[in-house]
RODO-2510 file (C-alpha; in nm, 4 decimals, decimal comma):
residues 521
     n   res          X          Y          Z
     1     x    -0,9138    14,0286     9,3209
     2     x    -0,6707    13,8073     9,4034
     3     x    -0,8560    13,6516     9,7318
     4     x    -1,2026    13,5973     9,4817
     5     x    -1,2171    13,2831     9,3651
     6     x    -1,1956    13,2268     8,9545
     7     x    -1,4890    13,2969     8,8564
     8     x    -1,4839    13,6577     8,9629
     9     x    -1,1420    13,6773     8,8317
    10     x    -1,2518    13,5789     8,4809
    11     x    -1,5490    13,8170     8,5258
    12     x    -1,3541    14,1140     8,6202
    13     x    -1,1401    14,0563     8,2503
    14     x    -1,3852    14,0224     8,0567
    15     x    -1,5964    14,3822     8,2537
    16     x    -1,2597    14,5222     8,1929
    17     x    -1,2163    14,4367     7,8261
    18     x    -1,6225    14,5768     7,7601
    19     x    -1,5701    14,9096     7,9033
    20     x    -1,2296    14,9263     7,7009
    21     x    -1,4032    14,8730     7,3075
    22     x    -1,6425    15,1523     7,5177
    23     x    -1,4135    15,3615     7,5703
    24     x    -1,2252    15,3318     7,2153
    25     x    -1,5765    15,3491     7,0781
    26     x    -1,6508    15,6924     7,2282
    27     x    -1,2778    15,7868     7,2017
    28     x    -1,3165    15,7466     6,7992
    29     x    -1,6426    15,9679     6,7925
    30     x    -1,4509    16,2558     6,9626
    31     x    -1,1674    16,2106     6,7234
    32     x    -1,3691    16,2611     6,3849
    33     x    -1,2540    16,5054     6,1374
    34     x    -1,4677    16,7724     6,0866
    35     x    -1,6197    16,6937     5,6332
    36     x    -1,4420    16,9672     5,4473
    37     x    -1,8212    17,0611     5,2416
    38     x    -1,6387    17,0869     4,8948
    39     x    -1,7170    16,8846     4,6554
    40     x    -1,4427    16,9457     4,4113
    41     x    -1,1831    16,8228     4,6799
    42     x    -1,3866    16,5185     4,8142
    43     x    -1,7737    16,4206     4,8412
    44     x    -1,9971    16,5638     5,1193
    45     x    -1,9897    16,1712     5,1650
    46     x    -1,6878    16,1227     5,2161
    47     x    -1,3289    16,2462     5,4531
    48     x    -1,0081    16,2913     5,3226
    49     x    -0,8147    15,9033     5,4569
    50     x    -0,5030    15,8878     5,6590
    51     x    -0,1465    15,9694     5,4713
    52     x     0,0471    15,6422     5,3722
    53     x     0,3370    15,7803     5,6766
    54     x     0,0222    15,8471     5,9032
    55     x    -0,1384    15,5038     5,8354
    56     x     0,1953    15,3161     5,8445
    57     x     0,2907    15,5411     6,1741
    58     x     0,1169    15,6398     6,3810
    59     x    -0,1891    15,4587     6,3490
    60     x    -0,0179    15,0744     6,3190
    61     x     0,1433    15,1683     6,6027
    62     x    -0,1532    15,2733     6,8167
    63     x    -0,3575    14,8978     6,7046
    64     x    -0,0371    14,6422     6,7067
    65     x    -0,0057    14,8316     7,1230
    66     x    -0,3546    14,7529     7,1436
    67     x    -0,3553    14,3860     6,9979
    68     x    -0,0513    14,3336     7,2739
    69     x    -0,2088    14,4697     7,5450
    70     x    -0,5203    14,1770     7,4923
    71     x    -0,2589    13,9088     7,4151
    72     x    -0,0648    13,9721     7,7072
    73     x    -0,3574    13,9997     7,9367
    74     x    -0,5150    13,6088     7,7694
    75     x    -0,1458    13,5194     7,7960
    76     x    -0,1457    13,5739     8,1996
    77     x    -0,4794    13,4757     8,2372
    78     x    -0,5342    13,1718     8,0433
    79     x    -0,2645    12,9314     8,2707
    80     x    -0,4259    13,0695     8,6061
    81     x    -0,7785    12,9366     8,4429
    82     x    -0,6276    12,6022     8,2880
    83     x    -0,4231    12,5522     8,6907
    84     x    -0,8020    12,5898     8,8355
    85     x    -0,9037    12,3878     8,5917
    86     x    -0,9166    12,0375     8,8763
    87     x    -1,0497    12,2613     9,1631
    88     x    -1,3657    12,3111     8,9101
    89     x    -1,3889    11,9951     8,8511
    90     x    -1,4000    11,8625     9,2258
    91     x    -1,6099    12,1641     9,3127
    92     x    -1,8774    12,0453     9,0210
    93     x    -1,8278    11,6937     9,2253
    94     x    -1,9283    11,8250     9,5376
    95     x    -2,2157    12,0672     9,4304
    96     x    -2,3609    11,7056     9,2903
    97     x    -2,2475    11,5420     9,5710
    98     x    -2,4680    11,7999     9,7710
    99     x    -2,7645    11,8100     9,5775
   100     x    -2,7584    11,4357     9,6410
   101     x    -2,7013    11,4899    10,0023
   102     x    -2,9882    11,7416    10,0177
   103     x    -3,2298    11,4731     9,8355
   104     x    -3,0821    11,1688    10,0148
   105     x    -3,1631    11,3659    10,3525
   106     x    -3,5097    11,4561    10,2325
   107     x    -3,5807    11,0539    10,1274
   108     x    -3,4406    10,9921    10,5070
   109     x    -3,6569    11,1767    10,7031
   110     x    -3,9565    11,2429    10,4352
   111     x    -3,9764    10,9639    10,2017
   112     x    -3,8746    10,6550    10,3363
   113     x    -3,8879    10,7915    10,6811
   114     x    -3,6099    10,6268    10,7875
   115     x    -3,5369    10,8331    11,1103
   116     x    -3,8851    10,7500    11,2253
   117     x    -3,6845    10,4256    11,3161
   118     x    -3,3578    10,4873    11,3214
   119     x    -3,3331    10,8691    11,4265
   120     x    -3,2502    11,2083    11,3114
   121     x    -2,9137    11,1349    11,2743
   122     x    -2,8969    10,8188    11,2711
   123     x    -2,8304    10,7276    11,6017
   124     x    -3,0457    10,4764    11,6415
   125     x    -3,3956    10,4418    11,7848
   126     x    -3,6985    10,1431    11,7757
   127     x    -3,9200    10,0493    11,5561
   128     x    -4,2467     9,8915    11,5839
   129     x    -4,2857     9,5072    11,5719
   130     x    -4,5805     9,2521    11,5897
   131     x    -4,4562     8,9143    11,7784
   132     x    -4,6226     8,6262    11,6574
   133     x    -4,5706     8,2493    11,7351
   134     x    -4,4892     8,0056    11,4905
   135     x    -4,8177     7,9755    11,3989
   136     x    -4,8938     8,3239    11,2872
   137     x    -5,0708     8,4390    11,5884
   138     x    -5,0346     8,7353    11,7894
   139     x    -4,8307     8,7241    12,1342
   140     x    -4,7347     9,1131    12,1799
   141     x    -4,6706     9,4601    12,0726
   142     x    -4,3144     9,5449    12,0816
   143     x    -4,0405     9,7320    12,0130
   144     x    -3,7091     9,6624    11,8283
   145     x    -3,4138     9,8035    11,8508
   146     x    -3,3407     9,9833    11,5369
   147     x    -2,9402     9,9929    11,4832
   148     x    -2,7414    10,3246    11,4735
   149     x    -2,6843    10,3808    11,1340
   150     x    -2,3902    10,6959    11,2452
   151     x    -2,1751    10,4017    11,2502
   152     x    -2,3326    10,1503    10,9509
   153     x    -2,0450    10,2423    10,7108
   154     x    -1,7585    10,1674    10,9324
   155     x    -1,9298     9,7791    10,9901
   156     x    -2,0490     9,7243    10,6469
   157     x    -1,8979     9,8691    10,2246
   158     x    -2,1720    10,0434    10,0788
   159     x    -2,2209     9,7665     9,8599
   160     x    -2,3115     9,5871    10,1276
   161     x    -2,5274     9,8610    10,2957
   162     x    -2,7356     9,8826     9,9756
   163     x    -2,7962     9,5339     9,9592
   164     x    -2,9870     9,5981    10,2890
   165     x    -3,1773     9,8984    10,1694
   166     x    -3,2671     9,6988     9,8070
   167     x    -3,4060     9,3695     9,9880
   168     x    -3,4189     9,4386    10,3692
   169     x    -3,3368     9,2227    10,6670
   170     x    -3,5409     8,8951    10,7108
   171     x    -3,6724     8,8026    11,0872
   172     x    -3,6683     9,2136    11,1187
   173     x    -3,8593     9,5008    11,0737
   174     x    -3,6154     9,6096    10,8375
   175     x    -3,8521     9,5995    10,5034
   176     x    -3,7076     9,5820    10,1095
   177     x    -3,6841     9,9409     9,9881
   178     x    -3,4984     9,8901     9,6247
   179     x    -3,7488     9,8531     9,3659
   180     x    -3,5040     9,5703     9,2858
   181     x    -3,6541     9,4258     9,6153
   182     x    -3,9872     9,4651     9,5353
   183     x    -3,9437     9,8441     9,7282
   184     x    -4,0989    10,1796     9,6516
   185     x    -3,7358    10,3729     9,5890
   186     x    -3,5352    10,3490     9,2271
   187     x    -3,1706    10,3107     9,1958
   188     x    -3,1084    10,6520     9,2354
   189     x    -3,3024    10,6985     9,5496
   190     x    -3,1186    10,4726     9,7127
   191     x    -2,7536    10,5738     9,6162
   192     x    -2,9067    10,9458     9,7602
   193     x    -2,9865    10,8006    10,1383
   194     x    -2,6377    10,6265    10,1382
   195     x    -2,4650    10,9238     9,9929
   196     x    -2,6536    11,1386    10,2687
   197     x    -2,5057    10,8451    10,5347
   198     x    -2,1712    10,9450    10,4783
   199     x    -2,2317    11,3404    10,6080
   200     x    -2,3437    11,1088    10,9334
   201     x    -2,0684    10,8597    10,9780
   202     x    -1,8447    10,9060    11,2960
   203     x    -1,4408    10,8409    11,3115
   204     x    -1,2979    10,5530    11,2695
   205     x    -1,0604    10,3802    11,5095
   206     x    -0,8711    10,2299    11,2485
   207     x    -0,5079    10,4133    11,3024
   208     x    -0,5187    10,4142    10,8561
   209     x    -0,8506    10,6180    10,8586
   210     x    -0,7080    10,8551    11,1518
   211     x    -0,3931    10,9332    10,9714
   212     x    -0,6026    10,9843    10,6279
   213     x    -0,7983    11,2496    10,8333
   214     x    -0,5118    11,4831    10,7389
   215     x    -0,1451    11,4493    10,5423
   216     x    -0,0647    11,1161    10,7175
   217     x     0,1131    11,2981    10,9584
   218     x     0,0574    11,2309    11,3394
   219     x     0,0344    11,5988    11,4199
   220     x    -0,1310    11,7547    11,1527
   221     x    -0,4267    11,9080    11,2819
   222     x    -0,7046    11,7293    11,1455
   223     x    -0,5248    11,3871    11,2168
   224     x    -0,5203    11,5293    11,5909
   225     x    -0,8584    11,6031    11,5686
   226     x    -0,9712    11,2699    11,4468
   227     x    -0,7620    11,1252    11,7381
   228     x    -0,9091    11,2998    11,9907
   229     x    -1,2825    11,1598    11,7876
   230     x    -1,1898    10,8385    11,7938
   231     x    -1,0662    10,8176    12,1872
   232     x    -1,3506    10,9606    12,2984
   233     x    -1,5938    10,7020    12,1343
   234     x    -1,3111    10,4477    12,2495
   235     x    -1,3497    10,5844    12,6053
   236     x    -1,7581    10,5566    12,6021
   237     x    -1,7685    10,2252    12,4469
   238     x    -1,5399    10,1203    12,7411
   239     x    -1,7295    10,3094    13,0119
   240     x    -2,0179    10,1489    12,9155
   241     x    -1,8498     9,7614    12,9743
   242     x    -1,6794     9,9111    13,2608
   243     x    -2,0576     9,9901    13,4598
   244     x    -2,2120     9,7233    13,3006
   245     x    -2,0006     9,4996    13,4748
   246     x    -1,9855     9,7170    13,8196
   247     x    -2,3772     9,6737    13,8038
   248     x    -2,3095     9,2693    13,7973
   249     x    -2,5044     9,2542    13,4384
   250     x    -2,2218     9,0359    13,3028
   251     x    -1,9642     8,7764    13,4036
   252     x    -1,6748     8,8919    13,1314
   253     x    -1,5425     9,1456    12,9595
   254     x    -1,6238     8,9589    12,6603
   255     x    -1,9828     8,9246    12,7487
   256     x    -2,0611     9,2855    12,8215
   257     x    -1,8887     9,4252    12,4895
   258     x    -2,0733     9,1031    12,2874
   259     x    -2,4070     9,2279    12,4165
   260     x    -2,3378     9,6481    12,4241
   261     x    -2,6806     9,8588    12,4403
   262     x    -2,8992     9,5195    12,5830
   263     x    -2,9425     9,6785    12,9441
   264     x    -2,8569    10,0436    12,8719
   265     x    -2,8714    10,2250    12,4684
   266     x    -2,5750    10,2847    12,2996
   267     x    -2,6058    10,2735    11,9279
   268     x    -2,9369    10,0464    11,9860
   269     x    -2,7020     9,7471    11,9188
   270     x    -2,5353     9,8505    11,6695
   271     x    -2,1638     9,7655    11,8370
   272     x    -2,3207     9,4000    11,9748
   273     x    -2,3182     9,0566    11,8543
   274     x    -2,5839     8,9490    12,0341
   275     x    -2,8335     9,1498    11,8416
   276     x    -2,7909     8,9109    11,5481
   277     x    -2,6413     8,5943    11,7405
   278     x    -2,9138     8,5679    11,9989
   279     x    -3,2785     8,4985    11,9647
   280     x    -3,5360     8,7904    12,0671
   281     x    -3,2199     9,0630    12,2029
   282     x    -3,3632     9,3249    11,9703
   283     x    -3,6675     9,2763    12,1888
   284     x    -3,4980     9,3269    12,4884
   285     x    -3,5522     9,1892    12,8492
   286     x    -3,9125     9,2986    12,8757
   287     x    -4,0465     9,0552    12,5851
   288     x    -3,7503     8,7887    12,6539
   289     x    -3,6470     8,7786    12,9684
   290     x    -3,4552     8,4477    12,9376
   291     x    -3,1781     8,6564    12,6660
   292     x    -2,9162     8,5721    12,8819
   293     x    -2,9951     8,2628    12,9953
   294     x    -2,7819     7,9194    12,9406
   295     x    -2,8804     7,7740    12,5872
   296     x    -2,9964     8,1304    12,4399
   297     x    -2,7471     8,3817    12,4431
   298     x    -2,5453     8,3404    12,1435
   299     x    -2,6878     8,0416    12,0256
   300     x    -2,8563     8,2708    11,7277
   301     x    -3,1534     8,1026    11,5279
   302     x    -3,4958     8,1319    11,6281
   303     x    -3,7533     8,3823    11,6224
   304     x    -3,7186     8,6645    11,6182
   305     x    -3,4353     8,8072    11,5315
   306     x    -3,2899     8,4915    11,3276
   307     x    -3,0119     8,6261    11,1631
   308     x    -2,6793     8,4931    11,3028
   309     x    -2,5835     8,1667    11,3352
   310     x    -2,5204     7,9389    11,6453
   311     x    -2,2122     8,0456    11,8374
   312     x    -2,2250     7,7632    12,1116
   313     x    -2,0043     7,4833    12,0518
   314     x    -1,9534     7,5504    11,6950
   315     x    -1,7226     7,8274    11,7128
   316     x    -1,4424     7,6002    11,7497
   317     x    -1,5665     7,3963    11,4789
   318     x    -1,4829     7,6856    11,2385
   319     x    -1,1639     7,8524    11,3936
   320     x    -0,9719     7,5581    11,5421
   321     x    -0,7051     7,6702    11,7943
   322     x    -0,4178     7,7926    11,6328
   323     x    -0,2518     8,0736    11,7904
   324     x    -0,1333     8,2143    12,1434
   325     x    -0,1165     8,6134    12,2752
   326     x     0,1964     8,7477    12,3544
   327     x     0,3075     8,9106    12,6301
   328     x     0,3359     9,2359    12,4304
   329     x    -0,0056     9,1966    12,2952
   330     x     0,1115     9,0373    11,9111
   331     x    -0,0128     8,7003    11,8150
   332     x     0,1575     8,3910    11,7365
   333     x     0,0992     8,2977    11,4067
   334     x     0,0427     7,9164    11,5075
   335     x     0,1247     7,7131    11,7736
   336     x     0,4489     7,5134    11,6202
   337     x     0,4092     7,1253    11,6354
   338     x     0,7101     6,9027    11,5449
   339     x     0,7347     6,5106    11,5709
   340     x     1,0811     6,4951    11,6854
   341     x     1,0508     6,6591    12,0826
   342     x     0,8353     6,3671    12,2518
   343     x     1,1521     6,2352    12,4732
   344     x     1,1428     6,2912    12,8428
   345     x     1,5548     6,3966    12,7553
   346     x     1,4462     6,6812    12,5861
   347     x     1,1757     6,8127    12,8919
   348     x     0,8368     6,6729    12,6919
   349     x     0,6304     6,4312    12,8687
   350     x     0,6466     6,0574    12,6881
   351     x     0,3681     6,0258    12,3930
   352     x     0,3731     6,3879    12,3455
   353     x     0,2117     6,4586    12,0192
   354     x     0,4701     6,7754    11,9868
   355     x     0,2793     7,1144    12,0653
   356     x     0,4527     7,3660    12,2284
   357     x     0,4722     7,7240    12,2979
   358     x     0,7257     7,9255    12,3906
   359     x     0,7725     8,0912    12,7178
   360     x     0,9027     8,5001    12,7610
   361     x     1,2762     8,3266    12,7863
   362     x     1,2264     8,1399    12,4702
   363     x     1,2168     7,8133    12,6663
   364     x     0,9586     7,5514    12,4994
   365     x     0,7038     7,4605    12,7113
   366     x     0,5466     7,1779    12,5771
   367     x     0,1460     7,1323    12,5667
   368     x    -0,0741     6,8089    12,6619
   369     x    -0,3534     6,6567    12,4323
   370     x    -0,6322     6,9580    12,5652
   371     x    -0,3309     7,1899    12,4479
   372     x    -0,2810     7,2970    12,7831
   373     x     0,0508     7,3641    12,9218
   374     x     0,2403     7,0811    13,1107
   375     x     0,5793     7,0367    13,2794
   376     x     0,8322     6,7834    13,1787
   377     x     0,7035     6,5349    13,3959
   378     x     0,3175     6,6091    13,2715
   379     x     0,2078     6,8163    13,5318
   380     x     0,0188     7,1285    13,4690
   381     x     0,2617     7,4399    13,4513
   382     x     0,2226     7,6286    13,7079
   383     x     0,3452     8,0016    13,6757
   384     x     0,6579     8,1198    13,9124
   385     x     0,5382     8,3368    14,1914
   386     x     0,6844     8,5162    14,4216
   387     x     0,8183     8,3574    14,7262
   388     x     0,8311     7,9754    14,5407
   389     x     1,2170     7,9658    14,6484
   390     x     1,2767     7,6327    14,6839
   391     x     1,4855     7,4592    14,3973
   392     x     1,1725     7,2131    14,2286
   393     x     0,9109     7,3240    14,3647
   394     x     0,6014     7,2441    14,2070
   395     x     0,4582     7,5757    14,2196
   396     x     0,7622     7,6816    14,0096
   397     x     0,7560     7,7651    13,6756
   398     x     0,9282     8,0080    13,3794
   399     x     0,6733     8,2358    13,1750
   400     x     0,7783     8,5658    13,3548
   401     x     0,9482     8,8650    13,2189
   402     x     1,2591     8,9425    13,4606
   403     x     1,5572     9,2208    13,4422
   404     x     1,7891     8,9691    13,5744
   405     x     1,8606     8,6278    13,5071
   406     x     2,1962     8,4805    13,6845
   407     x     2,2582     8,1833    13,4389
   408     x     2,4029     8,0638    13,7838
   409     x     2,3222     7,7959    13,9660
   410     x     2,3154     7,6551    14,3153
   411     x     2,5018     7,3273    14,3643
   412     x     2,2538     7,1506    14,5787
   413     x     2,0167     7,1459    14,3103
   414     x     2,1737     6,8511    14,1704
   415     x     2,1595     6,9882    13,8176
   416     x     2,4575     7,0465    13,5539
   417     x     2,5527     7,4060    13,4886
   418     x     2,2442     7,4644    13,1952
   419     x     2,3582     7,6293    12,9030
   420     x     2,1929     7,9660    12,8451
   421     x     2,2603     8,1713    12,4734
   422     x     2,1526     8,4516    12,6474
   423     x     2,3875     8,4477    12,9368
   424     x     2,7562     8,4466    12,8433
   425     x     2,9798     8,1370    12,9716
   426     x     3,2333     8,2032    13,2057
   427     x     3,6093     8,1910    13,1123
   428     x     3,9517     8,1594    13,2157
   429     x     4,1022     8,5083    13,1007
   430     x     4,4265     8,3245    13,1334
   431     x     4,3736     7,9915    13,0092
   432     x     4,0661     8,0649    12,7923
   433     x     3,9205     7,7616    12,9134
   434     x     3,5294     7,7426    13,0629
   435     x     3,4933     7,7385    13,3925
   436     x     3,2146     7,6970    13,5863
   437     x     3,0516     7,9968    13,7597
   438     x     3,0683     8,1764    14,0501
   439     x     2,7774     8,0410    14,3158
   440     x     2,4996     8,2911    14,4179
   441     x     2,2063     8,3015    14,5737
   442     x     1,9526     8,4650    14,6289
   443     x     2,0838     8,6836    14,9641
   444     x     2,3119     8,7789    14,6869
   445     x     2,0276     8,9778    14,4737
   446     x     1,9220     9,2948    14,5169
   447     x     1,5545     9,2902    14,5427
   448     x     1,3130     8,9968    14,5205
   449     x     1,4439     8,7264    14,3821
   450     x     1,3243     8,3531    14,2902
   451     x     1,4619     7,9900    14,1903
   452     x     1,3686     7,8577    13,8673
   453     x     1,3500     7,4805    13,8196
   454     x     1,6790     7,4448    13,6884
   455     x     1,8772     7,6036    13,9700
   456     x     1,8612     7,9818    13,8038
   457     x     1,8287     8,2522    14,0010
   458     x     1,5872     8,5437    13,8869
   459     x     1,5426     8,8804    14,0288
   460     x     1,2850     9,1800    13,9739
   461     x     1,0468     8,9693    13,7612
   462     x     0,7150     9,0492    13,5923
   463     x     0,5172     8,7196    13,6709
   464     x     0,2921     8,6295    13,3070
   465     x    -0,0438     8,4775    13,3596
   466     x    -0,0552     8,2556    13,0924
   467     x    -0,1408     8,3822    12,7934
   468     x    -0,5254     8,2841    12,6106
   469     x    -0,5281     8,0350    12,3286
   470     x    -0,7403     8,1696    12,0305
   471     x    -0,8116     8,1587    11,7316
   472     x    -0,5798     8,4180    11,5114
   473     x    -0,8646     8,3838    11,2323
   474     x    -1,1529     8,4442    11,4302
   475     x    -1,0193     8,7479    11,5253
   476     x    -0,9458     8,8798    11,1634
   477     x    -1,3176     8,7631    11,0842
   478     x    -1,4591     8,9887    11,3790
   479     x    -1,2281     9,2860    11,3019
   480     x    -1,2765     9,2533    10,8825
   481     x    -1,6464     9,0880    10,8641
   482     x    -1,6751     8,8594    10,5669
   483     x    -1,5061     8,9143    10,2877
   484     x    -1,6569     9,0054     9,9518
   485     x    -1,6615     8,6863     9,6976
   486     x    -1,6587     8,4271     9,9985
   487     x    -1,8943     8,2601    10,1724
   488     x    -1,9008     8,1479    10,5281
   489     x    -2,0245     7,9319    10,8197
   490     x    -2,3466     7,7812    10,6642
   491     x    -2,5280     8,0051    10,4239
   492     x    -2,3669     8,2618    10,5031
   493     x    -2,3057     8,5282    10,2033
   494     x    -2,0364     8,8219    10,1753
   495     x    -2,1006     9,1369    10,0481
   496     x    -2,4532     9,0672    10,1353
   497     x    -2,4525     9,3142    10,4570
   498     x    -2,4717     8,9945    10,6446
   499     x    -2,1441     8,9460    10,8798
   500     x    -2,0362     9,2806    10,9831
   501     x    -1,6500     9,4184    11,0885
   502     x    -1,5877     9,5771    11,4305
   503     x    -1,2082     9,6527    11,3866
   504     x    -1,3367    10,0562    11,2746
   505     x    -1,5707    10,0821    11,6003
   506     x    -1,4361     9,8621    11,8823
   507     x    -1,1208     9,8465    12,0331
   508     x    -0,8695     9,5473    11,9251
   509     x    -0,8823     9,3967    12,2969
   510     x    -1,2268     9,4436    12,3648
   511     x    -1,2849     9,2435    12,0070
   512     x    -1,0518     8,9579    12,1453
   513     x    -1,2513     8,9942    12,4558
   514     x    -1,5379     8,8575    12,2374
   515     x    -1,3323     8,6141    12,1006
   516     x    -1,2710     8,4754    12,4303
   517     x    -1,6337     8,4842    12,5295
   518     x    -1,7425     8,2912    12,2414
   519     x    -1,4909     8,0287    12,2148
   520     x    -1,6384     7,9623    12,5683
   521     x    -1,9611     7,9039    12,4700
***
């Protein structure tokens, strides 16, 4: 009884406490007295009642035991049924929750058909569409490439997704279903399909959503499990960009993941940019063969498919420069500009405006007017490579991560003994007075060693390409998609299912990837 669930419980009480007013029913039948038949003692009507010690005995006894037995059985009872009390309520949530699921699926596939485009599933599929020139006329039959909707919740709120559902997508296929669209489904029809969407959605990559999976703990099981989900989508999204590339579709990184599903389907566009940004990619290379060229791809406008804006030369425009990677993969906040370092004294080139960024050894390297990086005299900075030994040598430079760093020097360089915070100063330990350090060079490290411009000598050294200039903003745009309230670009309008977020289906370098690629274009 124990293992049943409350409802049986409660139904086994109240079965028990029938058959026992049974029981005392048929018990008080059998216990009867026998009518005495003498009418001078008592009516033929009527039995002798129960003795004042009899009725006061025996008998209160026998109904106050009775009467205890029923209030301690509601007394156990009642607090197990008042502690289930929050399971019934979530388990009347979730039989309405499935009854809308059932309905929602049945509008999905029956009513609205909405796999007939988009899939059993929702994995995404094609859809019919009638290309037509400007003039209303018909060029061609084709197909468009109807998004996965597996995925829809993890790019767009729900808000947002029934937005789409109420008035559709314009320069698309995708029609106005809402009845507040001018559609054939109420309210309630569309809150079933969306409700339905969730049974569909896959994991998230977010590392908030995996832990959430389970009790926020790394190795609970169903946190494990939603790990292992979310690599594996990781891992196809990325073998996907890795043979795109192998096949020579694409020039970048960037490219490939900003136009995922064009040459080969995965989620019929529905982890892309260009299926929005680009005129006539949900047509594919059959109708528009010219997707990729110069001047289209990610120029957006146009028809078809005129949905997101014009990504060449304006991106810029709307995320300025403002922030450099790290070597550990964290961004800069911004890149720190100051007045007061524009003398050749302090290693900035004369009229520097002040930009800099800082190197791995924290040493300012100071940018030009294109913010790229220059040396003192207003060269471009070259990075330090191995075998650039010779003290000043153009080739030379300081963005590497090394285990060693002498803080020595080697007299023919012809510079003072530089000060480094990081390398302790030499001392008399009699005196106490600085002295200047012992000479090495570089026969003197172990392993490969180099010369840095001011006489240092460096050994087992990680060389740093230098690190892309982005936009930190851009990024938090193409990882959050618009946020609700705010507009953005020209026209554009949050909440309204228009810009999407990728930071729940793509990886966080393949999205600055895209940024890359775009601020290119």
């Amino acid at each position: 009884m124990f293992a049943a669930d409350f409802r049986a419980i409660g139904l086994t009480i109240a079965l028990i406490v029938f058959l026992g007013f049974i029981a005392a029913f048929v018990w008080n039948m059998f216990r009867a007295r026998p009518e005495l038949g003498s009418e001078i003692e008592l009516a033929p009507n009527r039995k002798e009642y129960y003795a004042d010690e009899q009725l006061e005995g025996e008998k209160l006894d026998r109904s106050l035991t009775f009467a205890l037995v029923l209030l301690t059985l509601l007394a156990i009872t009642l607090p197990f049924y008042w502690i289930a009390e929050p399971g019934r309520q979530d388990g009347a949530v979730d039989a309405y929750n499935l009854s809308f699921e059932s309905r929602g699926e049945d509008d999905y596939t029956e009513g609205a058909q909405c796999a007939n485009c988009h899939s059993a599933g929702g994995v995404g599929g094609a859809a019919a569409y009638v290309l037509q020139d400007a003039d209303g006329q018909f060029i061609a039959n084709a197909s468009w490439k109807a998004p996965a909707l597996d995925n829809v919740l993890l790019r767009y709120s729900e808000e947002e997704v029934r937005y789409i559902l109420n008035f559709g997508r314009p320069g698309s296929p995708m029609a106005a279903w809402g009845t507040v669209g001018g559609g054939p489904l109420t309210t309630q029809q569309v809150d079933n399909i969306i409700i339905y969407m969730r049974t569909l959605q896959q994991q998230s990559l977010d590392e908030l959503d995996i832990a959430l999976a389970g009790d926020i703990d790394p190795q609970d099981a169903e946190s494990l499990a939603a790990q292992e989900a979310a690599d594996a989508i990781a891992a196809t999204v990325r073998a996907e960009v890795e043979r795109s590339l192998a096949d020579g579709e694409y020039d970048s990184i960037g490219e490939a993941v900003f136009n995922l599903g064009l040459q080969r389907d995965l989620g019929a566009g529905a982890y892309s940019c260009g299926r929005c940004h680009t005129s006539g990619w949900s047509l594919g290379i059959d109708i528009a063969p010219d997707i990729l060229d110069e001047g289209v791809a990610g120029c957006g406008g146009g028809d078809p498919s005129g949905i997101g804006f014009n990504l060449c030369g304006s991106v810029k425009n709307r995320f300025p420069d403002d922030s450099w990677l790290r070597p550990d993969g964290s961004w800069y906040e911004e890149v720190q500009s100051g007045a007061d370092v524009t003398s050749p004294s302090e290693g900035n080139p004369v009229g520097y405006d002040g930009s800099f960024i800082e190197a791995m050894d924290g040493t300012q390297i100071p940018l030009d007017e294109a913010g790229d990086p220059v040396t003192a005299g207003g060269e471009p900075y070259l990075i330090l490579g191995p075998g650039d030994g010779e003290v000043g040598d153009e080739q030379s430079g300081d963005l590497a991560s090394c285990d060693f760093v002498s803080g020595l020097w080697q007299p023919d360089a012809g510079l003072a003994y530089p000060f480094d915070p990081a390398v302790g100063v030499a001392q008399d330990p009699e005196t106490g007075n600085f002295i200047d350090p012992e000479v090495l060079t570089q026969d003197d490290v172990d392993g490969e060693s180099l010369v840095l411009e001011d006489g240092r000598i460096v050994a087992q050294c990680d060389i740093i390409e230098m690190p892309p200039r982005t936009s930190q903003a851009q990024f938090e745009f193409l990882y959050n998609g618009a946020e609700a309230g705010q507009g953005y670009g020209r026209g554009g309008l949050s909440a309204a299912g228009m810009m999407p977020g990728f930071g729940k289906m793509l990886p966080p370098d393949l999205i600055q990837a895209v940024v890359d690629y775009t601020r290119g274009l």
